[in-house]
N, C-alpha and C positions, 0 to 999 in steps of 0.2 A: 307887457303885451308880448305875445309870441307871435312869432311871422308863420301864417299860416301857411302850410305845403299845399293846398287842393282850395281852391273856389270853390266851395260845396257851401249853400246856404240851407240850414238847418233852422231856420227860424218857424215857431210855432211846434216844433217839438221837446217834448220832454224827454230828458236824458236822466238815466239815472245811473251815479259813477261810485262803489264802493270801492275802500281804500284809498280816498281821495284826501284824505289827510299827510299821507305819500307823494312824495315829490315826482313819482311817474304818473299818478292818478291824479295829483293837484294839475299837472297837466294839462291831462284829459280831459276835466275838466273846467281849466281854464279854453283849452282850445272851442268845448264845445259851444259853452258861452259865448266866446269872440264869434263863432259862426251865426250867433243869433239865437241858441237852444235856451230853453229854461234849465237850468241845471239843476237838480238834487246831490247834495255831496255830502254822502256818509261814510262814517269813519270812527272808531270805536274813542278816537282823538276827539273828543266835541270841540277845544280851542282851536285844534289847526283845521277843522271843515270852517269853523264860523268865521273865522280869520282871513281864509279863502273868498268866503264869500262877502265881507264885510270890503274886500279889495276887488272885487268884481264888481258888485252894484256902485260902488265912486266911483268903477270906469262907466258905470254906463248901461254896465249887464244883467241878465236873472241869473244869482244861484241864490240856492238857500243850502247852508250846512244843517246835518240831522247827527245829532250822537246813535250809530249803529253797529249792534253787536251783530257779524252776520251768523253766528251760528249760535242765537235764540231767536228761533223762530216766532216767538211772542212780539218780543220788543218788535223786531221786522216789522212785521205788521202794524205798530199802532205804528212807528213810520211810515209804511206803505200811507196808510191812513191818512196821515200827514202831509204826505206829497201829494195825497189825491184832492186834498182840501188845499191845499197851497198851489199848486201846479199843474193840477191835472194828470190824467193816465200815465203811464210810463210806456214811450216810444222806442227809446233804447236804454240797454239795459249793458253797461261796462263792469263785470264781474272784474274788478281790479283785488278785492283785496286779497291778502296772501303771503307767502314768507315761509322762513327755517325760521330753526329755532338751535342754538349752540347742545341742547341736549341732545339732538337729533344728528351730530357730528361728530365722524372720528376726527382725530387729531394729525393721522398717519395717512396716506395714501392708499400703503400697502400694507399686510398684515407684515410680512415679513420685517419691517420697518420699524411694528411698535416695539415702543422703549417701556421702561418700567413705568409706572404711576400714571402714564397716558392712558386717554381714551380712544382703546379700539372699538373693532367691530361687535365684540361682546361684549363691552362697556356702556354700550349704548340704552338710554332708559328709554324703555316700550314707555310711558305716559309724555315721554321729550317726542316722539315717534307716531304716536297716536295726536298729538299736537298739530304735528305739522299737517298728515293726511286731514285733520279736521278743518284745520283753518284754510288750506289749498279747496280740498274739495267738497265737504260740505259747505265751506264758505265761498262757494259758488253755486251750489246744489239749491241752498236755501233763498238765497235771493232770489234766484230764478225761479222759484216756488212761487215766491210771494209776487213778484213784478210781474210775471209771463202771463197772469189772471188776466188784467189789463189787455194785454195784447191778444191774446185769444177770444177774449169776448167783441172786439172791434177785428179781426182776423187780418193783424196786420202788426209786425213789432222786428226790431232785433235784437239780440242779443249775442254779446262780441265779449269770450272768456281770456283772460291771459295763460297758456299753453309758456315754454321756454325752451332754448336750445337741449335743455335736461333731459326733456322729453325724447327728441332724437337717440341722442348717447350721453348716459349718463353720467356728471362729473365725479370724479373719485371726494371723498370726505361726505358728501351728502347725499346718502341714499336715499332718505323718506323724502325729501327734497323733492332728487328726481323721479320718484315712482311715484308721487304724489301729482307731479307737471305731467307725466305722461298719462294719467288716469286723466287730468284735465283734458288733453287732445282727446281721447276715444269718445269722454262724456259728450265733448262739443259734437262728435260724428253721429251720436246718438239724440241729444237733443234736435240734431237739424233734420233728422229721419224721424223722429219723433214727432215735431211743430210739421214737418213738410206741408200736411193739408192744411194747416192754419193759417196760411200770409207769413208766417212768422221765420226767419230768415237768423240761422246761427252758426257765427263763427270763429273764431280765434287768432291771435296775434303771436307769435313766438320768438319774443326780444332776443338778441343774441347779447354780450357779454358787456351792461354798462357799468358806470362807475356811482353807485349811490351814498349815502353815508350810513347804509348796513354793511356793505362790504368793503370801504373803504382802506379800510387797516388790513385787509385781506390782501389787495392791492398793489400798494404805496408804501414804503417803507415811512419814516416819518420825514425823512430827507426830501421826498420825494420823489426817486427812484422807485420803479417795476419794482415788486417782489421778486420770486422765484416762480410764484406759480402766474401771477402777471403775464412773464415774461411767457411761458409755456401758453396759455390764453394767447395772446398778441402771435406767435409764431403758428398757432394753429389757426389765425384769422386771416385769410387771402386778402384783405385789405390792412393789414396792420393795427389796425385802432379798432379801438371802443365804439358801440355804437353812442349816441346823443340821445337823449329821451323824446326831443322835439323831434325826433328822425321817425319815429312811433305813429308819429299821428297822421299819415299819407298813407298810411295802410289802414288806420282805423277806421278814416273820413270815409276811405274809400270801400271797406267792409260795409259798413251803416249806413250806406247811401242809397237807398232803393231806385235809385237811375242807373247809378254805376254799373250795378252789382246784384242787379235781381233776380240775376239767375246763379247766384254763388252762395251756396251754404255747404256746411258742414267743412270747411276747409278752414285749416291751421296755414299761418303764412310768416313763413322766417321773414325778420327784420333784423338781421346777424351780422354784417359784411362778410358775407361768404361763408360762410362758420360751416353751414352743416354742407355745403357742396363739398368742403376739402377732405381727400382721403388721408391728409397726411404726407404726401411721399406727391 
């Protein structure tokens, strides 16, 4: 069970949370649940959605896991389908899924730095590249395709994309990364000028620097000591620590809430410990 941050009762709504296979999006997912929503939890992972949901409904709750690829648009759909037969319209729409990819990363910081047989900036493979831009923002682009129909035809829905500190200023080694997160923040600016006359209310969350078991080893030495670059993250964070993934969801409640927040769209909202306020010095 996770201690929810916000009384917000979401019961009778349909949520639907991609890359919920994901320990940030199993989450989200779990959170919505515990507030009372029907969840849909897709994820290209079908054991760890179904698994999710197999450990909700013993507590008590609705999800159902769906195997979803988000960028075929095909498949989508007959899930859409799916949810709509299972669950009903789609209320909120958590564009979770997303990610790098090691071919989409130099190895150096700085060009000046690279060493022989490393991968630099010009080592980098355009289809490692074209990966990540695809899975970041078409694989937000398309679900929203497909789920926002719902919403527009009843002219009332949200949708809440994940944006990242990347977006702000971008981290050195992951370029496609961050120019991939900061396309997310504009689309969200755009989708919510877009929906405006619709009911339809859209906005973004912008994690600052957790600890997952993608980047773990990035990190954490195996000691358990900071890395190096750790250490440079932590001194650039006005709070010293890591955010908590459960720290995520008092912004989310609070985005998706049409009481809270019914007049807030198109805004990205750091959840960083200070991260993008610090100039540094």
């Amino acid at each position: 069970m996770i201690n929810l941050p916000l009384n917000v009762d979401f019961s009778g709504k349909v949520v639907v949370v991609t890359g919920a296979g994901g320990v940030l999006c199993g989450d989200m997912a779990r959170a919505y649940a515990q507030a009372g929503a029907k969840v849909a939890a897709l994820d290209l992972n079908e054991e760890a959605v179904k698994k999710l949901a197999e450990e909700l409904t013993a507590e008590g709750f609705v999800c159902i896991g769906y195997k979803a690829n988000v960028l075929d648009p095909v498949a989508l759909e007959e899930v859409h389908q799916a949810v709509l037969r299972d669950l009903g319209p789609c209320d909120i729409l958590i564009n979770g899924a997303g990610g790098n990819n090691p071919r989409a990363t130099t190895d150096n910081e700085y060009q000046h730095e690279a060493k022989e047989g490393g991968k630099s900036f010009f080592d980098l493979d355009p289809n490692g590249v074209d990966f990540v831009f695809k899975l970041n923002f078409q694989g937000t682009l398309l679900p929203t395709q497909t789920f926002a129909k719902d919403m527009v035809e009843r002219k009332c829905g949200n949708i809440l994309n994940i944006s990242s500190m990347n977006a702000y200023i971008p981290l050195t080694k992951i370029p496609a990364y961050s120019a991939a997160k900061a396309g997310i923040s504009n689309f969200t600016q755009w989708l919510a000028t877009h929906f405006a006359g619709t009911g339809i209310r859209c906005n973004a969350i912008a994690p600052g620097f957790l600890v997952s078991n993608q980047n773990r080893a990035l990190l954490f030495n195996e000691d358990g000591t900071p890395t190096a670059r750790s250490a440079k993250i932590l001194n650039g964070t006005p709070m010293g620590r890591f955010v908590d993934s459960e720290e995520l969801l008092g912004g989310l409640f609070f985005l998706t809430d049409d009481r809270a927040a019914s007049a807030i769209t198109g805004v990205v909202l750091p959840i960083d410990c200070g991260c993008a306020a610090y100039s540094g010095v």
